[in-house]
mmCIF file of the N, C-alpha and C atoms, coordinates in Angstrom:
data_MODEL
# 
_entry.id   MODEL 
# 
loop_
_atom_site.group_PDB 
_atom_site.id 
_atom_site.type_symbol 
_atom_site.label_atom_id 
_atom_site.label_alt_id 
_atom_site.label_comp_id 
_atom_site.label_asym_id 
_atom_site.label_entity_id 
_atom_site.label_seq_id 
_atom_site.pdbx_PDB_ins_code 
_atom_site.Cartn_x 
_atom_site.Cartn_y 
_atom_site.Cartn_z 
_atom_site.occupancy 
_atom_site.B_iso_or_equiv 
_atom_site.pdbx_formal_charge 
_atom_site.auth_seq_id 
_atom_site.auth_comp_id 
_atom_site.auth_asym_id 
_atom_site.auth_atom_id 
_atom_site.pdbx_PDB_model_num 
ATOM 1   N N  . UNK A 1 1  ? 87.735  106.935 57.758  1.00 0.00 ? 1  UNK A N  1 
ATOM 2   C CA . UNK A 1 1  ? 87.810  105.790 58.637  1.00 0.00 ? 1  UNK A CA 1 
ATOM 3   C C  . UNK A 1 1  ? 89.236  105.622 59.191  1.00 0.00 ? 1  UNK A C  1 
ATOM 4   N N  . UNK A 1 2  ? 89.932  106.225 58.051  1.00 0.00 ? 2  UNK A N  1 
ATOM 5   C CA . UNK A 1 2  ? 91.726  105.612 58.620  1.00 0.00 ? 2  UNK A CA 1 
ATOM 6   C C  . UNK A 1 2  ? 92.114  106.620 59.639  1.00 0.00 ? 2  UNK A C  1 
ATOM 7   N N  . UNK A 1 3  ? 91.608  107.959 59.909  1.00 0.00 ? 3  UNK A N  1 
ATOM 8   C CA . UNK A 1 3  ? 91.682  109.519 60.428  1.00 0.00 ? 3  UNK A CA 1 
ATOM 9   C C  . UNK A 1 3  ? 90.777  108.643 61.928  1.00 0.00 ? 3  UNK A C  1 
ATOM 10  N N  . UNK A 1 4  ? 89.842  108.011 61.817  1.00 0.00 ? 4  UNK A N  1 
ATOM 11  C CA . UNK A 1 4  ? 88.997  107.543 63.047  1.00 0.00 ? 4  UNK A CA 1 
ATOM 12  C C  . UNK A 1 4  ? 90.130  106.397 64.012  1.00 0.00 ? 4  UNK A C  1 
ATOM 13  N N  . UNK A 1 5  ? 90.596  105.701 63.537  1.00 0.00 ? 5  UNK A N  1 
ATOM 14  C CA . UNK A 1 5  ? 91.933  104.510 64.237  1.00 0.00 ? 5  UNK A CA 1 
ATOM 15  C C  . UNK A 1 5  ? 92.423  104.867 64.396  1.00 0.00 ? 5  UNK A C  1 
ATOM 16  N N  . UNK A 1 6  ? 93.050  106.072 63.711  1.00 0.00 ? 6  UNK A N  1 
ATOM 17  C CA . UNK A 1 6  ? 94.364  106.588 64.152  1.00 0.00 ? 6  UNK A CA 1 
ATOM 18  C C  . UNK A 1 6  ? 94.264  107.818 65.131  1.00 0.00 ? 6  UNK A C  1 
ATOM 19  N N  . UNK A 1 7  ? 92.962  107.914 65.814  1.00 0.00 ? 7  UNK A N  1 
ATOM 20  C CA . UNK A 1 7  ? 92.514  109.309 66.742  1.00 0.00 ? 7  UNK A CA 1 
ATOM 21  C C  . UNK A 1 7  ? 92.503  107.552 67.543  1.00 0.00 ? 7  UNK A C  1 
ATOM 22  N N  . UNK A 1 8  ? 91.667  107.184 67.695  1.00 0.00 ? 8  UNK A N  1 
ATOM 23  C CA . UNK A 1 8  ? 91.572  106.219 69.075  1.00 0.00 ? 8  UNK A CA 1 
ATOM 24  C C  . UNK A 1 8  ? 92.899  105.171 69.447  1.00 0.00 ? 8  UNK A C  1 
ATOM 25  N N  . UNK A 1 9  ? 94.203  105.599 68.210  1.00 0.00 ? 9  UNK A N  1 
ATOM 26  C CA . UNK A 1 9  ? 95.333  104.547 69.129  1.00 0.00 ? 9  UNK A CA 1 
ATOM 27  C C  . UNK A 1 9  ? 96.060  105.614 69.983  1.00 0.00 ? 9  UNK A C  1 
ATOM 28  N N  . UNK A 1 10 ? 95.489  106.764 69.549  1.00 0.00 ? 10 UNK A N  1 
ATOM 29  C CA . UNK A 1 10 ? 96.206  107.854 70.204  1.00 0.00 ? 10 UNK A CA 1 
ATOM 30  C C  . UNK A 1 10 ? 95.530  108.281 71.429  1.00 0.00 ? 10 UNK A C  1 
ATOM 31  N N  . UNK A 1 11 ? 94.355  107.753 71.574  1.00 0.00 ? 11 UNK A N  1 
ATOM 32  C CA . UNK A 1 11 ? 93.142  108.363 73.022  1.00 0.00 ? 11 UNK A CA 1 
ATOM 33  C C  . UNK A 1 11 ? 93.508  107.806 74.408  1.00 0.00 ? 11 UNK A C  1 
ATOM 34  N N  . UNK A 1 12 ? 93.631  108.302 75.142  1.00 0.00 ? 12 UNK A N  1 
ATOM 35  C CA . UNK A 1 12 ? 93.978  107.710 76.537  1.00 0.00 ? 12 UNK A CA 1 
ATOM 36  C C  . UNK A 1 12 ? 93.155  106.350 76.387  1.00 0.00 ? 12 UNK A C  1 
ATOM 37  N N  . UNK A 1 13 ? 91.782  106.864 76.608  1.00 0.00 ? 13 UNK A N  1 
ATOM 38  C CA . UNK A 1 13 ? 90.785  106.187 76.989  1.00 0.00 ? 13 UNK A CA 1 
ATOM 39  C C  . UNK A 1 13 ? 90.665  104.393 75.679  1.00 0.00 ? 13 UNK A C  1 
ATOM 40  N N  . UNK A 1 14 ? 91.261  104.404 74.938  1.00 0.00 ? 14 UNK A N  1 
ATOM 41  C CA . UNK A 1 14 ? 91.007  103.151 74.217  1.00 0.00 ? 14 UNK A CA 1 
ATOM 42  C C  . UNK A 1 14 ? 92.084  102.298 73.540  1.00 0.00 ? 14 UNK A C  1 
ATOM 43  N N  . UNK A 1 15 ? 93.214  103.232 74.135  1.00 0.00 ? 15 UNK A N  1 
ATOM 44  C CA . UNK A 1 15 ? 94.607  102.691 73.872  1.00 0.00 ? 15 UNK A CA 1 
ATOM 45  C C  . UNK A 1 15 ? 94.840  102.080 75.229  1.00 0.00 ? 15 UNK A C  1 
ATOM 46  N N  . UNK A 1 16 ? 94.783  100.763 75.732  1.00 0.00 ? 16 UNK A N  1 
ATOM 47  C CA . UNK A 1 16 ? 95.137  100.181 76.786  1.00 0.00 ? 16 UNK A CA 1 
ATOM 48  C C  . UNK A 1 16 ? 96.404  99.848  77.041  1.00 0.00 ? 16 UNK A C  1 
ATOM 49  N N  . UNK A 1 17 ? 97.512  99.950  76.643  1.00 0.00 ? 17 UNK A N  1 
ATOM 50  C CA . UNK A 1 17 ? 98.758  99.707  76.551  1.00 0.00 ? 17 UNK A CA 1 
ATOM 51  C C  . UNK A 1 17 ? 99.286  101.527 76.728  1.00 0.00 ? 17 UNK A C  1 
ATOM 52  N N  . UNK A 1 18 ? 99.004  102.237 76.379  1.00 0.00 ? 18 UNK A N  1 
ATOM 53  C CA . UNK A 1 18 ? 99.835  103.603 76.394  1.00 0.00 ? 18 UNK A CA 1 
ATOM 54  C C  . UNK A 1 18 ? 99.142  104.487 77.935  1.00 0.00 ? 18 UNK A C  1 
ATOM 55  N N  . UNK A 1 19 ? 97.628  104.017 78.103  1.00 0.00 ? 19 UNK A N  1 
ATOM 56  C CA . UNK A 1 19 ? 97.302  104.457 79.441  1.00 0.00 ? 19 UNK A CA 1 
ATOM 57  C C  . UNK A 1 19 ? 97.483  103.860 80.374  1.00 0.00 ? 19 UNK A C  1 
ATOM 58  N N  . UNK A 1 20 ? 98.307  102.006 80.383  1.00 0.00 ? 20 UNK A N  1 
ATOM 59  C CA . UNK A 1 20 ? 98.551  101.439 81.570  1.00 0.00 ? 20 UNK A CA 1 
ATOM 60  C C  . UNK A 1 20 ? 100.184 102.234 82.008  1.00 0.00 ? 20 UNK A C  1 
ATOM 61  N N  . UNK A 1 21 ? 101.083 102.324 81.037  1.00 0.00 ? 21 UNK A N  1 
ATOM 62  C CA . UNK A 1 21 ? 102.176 102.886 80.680  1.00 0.00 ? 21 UNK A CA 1 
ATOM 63  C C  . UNK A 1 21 ? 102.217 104.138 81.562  1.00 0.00 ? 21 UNK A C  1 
ATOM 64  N N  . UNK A 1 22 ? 101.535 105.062 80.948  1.00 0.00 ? 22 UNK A N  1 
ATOM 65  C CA . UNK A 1 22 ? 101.006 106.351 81.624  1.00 0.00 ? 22 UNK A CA 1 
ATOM 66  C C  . UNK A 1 22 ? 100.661 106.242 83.609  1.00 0.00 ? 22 UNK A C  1 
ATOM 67  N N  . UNK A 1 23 ? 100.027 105.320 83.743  1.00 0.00 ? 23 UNK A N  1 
ATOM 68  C CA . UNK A 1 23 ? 99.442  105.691 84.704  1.00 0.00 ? 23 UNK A CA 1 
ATOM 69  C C  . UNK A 1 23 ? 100.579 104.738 85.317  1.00 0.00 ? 23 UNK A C  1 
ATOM 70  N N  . UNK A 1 24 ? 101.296 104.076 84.988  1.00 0.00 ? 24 UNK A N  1 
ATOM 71  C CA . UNK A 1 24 ? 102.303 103.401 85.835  1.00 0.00 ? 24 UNK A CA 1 
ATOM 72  C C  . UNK A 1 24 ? 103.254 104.206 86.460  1.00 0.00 ? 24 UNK A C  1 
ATOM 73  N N  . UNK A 1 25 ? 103.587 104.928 85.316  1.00 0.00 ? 25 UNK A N  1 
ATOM 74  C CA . UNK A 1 25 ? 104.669 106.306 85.411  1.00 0.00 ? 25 UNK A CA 1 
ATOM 75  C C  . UNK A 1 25 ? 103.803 107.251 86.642  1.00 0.00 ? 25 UNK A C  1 
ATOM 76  N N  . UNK A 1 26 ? 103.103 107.282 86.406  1.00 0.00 ? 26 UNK A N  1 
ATOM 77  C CA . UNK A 1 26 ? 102.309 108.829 87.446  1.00 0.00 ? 26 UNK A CA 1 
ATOM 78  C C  . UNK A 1 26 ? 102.594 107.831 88.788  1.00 0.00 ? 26 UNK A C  1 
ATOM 79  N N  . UNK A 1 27 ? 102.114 106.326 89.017  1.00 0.00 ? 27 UNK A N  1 
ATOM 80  C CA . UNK A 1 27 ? 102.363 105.708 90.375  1.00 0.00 ? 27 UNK A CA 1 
ATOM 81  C C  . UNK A 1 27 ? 103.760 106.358 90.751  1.00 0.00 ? 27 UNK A C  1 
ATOM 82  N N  . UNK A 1 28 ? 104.396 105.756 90.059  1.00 0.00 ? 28 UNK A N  1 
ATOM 83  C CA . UNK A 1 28 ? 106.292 104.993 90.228  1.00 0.00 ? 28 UNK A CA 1 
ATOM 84  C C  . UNK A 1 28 ? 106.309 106.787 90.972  1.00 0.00 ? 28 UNK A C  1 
ATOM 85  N N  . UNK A 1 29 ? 106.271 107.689 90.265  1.00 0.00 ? 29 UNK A N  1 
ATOM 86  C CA . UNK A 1 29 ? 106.344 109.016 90.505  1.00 0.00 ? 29 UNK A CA 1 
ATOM 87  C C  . UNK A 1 29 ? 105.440 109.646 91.395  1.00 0.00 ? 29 UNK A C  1 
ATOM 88  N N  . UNK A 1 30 ? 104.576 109.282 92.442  1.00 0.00 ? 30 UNK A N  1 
ATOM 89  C CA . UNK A 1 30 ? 103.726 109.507 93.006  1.00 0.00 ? 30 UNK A CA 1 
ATOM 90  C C  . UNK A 1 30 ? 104.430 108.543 94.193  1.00 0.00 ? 30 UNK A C  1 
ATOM 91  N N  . UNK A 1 31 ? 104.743 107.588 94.357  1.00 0.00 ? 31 UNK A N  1 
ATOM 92  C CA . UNK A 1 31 ? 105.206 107.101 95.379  1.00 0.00 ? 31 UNK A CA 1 
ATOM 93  C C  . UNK A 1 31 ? 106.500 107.574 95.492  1.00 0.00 ? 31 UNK A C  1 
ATOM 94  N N  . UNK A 1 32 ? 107.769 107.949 94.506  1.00 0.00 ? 32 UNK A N  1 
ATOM 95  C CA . UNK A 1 32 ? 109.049 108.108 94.987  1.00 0.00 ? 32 UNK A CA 1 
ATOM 96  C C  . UNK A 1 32 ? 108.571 110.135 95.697  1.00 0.00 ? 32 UNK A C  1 
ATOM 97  N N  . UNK A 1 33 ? 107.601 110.952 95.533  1.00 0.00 ? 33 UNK A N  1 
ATOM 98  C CA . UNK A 1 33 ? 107.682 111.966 95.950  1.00 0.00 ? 33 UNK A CA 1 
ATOM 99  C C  . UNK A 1 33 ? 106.783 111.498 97.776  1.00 0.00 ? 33 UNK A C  1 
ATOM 100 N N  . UNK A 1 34 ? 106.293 110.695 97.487  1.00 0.00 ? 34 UNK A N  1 
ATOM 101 C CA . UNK A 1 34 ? 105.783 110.289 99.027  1.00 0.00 ? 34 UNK A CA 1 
ATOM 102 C C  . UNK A 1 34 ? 107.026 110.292 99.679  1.00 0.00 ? 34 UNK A C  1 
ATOM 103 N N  . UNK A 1 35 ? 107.713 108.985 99.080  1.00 0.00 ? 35 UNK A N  1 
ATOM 104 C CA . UNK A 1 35 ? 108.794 108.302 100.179 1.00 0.00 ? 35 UNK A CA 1 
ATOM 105 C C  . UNK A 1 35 ? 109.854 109.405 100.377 1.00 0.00 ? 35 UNK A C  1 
ATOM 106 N N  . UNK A 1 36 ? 110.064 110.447 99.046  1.00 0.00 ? 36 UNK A N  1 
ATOM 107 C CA . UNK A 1 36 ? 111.234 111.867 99.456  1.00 0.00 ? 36 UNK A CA 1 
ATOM 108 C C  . UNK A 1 36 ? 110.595 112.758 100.432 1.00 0.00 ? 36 UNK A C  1 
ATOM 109 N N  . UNK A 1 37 ? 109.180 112.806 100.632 1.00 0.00 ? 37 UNK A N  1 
ATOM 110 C CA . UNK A 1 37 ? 108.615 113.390 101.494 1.00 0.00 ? 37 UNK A CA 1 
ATOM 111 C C  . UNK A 1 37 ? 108.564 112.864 103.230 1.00 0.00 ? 37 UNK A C  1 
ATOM 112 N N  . UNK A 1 38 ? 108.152 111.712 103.206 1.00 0.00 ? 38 UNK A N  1 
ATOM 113 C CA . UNK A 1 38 ? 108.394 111.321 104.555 1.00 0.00 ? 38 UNK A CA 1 
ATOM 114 C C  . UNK A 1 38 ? 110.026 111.440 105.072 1.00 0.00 ? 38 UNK A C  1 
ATOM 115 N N  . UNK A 1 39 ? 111.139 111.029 104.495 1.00 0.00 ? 39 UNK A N  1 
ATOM 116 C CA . UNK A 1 39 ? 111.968 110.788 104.576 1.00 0.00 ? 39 UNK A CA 1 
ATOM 117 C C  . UNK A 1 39 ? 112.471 112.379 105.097 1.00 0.00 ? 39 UNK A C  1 
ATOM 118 N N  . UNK A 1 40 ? 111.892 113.399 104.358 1.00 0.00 ? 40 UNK A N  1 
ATOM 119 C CA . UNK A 1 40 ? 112.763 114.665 104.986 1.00 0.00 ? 40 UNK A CA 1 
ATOM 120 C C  . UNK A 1 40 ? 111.349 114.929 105.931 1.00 0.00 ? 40 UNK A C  1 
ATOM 121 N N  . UNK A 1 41 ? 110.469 114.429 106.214 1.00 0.00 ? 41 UNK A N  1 
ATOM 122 C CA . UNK A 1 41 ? 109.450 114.784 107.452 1.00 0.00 ? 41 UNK A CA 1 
ATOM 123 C C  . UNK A 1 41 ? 110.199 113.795 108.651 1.00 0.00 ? 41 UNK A C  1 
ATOM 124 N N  . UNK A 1 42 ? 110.898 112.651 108.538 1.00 0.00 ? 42 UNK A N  1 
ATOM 125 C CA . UNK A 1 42 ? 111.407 111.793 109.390 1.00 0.00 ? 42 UNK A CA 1 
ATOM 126 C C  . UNK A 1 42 ? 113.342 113.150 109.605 1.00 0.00 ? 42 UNK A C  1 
ATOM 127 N N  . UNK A 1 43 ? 113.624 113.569 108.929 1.00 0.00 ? 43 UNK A N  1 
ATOM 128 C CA . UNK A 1 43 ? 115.112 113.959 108.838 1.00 0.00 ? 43 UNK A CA 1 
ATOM 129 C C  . UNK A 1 43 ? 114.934 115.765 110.022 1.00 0.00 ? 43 UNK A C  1 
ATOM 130 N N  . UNK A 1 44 ? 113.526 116.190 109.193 1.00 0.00 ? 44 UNK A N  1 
ATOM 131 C CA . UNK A 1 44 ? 113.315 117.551 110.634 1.00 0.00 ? 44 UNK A CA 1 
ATOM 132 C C  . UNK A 1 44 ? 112.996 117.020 112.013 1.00 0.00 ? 44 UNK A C  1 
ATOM 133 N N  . UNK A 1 45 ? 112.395 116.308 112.104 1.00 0.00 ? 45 UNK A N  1 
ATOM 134 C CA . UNK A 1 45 ? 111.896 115.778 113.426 1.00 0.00 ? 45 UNK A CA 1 
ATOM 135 C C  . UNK A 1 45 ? 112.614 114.562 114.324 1.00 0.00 ? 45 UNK A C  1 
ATOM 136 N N  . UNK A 1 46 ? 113.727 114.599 113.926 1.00 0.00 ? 46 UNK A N  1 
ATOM 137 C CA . UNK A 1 46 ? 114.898 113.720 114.151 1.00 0.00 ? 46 UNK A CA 1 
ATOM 138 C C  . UNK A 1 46 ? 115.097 113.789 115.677 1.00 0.00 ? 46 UNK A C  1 
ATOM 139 N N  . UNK A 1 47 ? 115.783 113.037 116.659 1.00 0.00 ? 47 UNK A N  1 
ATOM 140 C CA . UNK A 1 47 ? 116.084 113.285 117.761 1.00 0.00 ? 47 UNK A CA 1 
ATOM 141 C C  . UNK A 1 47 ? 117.426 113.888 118.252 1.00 0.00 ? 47 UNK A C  1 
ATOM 142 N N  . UNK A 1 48 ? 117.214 114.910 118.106 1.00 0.00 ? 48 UNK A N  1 
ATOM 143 C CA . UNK A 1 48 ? 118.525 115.824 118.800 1.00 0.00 ? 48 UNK A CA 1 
ATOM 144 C C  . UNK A 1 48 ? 119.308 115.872 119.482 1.00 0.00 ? 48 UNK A C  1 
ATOM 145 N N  . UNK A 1 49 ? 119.453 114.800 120.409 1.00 0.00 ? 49 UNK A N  1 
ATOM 146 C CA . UNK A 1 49 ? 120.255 114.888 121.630 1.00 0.00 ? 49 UNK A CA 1 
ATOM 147 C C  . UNK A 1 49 ? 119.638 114.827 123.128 1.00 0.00 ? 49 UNK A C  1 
ATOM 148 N N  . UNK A 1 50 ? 120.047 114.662 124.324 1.00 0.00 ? 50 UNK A N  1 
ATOM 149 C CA . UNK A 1 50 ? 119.290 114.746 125.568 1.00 0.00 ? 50 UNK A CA 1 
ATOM 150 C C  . UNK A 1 50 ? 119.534 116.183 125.446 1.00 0.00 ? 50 UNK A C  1 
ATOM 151 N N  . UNK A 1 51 ? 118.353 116.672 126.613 1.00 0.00 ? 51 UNK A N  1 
ATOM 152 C CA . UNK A 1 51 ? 118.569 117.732 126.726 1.00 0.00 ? 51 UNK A CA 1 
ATOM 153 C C  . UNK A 1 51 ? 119.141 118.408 128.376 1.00 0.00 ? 51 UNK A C  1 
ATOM 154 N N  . UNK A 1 52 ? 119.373 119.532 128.380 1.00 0.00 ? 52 UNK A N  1 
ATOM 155 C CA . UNK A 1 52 ? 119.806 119.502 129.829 1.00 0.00 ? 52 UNK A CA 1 
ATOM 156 C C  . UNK A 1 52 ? 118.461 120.049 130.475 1.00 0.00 ? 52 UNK A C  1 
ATOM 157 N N  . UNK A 1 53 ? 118.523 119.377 131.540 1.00 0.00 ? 53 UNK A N  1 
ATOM 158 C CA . UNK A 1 53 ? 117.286 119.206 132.393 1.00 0.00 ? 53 UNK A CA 1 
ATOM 159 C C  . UNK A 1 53 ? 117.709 119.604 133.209 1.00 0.00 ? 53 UNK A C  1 
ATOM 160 N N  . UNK A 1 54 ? 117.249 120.518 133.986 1.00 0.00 ? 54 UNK A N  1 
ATOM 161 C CA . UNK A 1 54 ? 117.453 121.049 135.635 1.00 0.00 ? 54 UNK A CA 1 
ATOM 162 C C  . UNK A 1 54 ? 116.428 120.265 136.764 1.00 0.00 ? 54 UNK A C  1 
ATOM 163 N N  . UNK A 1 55 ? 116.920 119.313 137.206 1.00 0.00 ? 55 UNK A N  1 
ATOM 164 C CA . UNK A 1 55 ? 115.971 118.637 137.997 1.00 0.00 ? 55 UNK A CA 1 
ATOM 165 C C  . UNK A 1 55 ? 115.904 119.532 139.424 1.00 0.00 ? 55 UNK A C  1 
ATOM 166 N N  . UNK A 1 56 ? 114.555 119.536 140.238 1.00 0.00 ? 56 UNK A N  1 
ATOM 167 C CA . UNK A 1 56 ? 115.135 120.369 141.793 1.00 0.00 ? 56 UNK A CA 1 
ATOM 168 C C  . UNK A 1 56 ? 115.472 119.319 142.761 1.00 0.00 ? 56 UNK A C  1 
ATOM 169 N N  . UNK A 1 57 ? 116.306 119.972 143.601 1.00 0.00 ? 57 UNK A N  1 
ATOM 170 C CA . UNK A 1 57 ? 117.253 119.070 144.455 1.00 0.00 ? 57 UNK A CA 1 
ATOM 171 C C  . UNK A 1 57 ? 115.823 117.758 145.506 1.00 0.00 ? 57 UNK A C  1 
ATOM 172 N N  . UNK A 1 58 ? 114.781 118.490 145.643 1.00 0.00 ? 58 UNK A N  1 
ATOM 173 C CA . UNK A 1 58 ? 113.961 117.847 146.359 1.00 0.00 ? 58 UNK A CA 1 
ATOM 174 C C  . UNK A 1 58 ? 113.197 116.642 145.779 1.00 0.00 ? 58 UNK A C  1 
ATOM 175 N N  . UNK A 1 59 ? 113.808 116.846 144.430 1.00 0.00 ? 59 UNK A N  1 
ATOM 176 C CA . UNK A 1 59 ? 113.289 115.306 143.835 1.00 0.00 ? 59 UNK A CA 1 
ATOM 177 C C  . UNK A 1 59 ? 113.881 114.256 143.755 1.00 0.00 ? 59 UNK A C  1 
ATOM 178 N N  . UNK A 1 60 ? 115.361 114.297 144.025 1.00 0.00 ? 60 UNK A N  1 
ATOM 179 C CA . UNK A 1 60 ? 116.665 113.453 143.507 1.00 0.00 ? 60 UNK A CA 1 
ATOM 180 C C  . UNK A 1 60 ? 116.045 112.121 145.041 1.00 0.00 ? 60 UNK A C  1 
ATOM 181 N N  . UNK A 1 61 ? 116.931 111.136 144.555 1.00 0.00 ? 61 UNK A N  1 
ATOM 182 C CA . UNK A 1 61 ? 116.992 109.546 144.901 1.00 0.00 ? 61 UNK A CA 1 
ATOM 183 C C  . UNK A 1 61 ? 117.190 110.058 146.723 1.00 0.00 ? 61 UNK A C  1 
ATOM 184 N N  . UNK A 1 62 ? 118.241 110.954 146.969 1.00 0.00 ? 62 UNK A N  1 
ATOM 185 C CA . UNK A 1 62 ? 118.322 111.212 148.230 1.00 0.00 ? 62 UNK A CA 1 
ATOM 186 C C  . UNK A 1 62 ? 118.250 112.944 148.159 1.00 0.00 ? 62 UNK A C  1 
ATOM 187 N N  . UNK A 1 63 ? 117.154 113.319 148.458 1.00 0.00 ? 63 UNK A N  1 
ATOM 188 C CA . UNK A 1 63 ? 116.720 114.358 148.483 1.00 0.00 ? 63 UNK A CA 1 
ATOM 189 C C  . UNK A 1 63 ? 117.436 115.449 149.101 1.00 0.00 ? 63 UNK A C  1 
ATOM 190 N N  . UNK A 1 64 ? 117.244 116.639 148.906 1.00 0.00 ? 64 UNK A N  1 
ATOM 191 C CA . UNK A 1 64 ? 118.464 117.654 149.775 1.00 0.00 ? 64 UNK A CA 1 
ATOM 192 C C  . UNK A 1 64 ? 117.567 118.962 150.071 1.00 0.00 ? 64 UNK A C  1 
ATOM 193 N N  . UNK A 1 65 ? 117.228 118.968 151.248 1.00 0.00 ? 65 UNK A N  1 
ATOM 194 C CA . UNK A 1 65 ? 116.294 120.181 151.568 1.00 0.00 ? 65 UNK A CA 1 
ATOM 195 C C  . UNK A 1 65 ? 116.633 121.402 152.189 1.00 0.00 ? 65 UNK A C  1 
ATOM 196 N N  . UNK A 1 66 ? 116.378 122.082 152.101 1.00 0.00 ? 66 UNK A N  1 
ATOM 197 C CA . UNK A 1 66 ? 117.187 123.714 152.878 1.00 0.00 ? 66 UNK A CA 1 
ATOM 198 C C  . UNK A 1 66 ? 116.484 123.878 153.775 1.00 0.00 ? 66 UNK A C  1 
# 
């Protein structure tokens, strides 16, 4: 009987204090690899700079035609 209590304080499933524990840890650690993840998905896709644009002369405000 004493071999039977001492298997179920140890069982995920009927120890409510060591599997809230557990599964708190897997969150806390499940969200900080989200937020390191977006954060370097936000850091590649970053905005670079203007770029140089070749506009043609026939589009400009006062146009210039040959």
């Amino acid at each position: 009987m004493a071999h039977e209590s001492d298997y179920k304080d140890k069982e995920f499933g009927y120890n409510w204090v060591t599997s809230s524990r557990f599964l708190f840890y897997i969150q806390v650690l499940c969200l900080v690899a989200l937020f390191t993840g977006m954060c370097y998905n936000l850091y590649e896709h970053r905005y670079k700079g203007k770029p140089e644009v070749e506009i043609p002369t026939n589009t400009l405000y006062t146009p210039q035609y040959k």
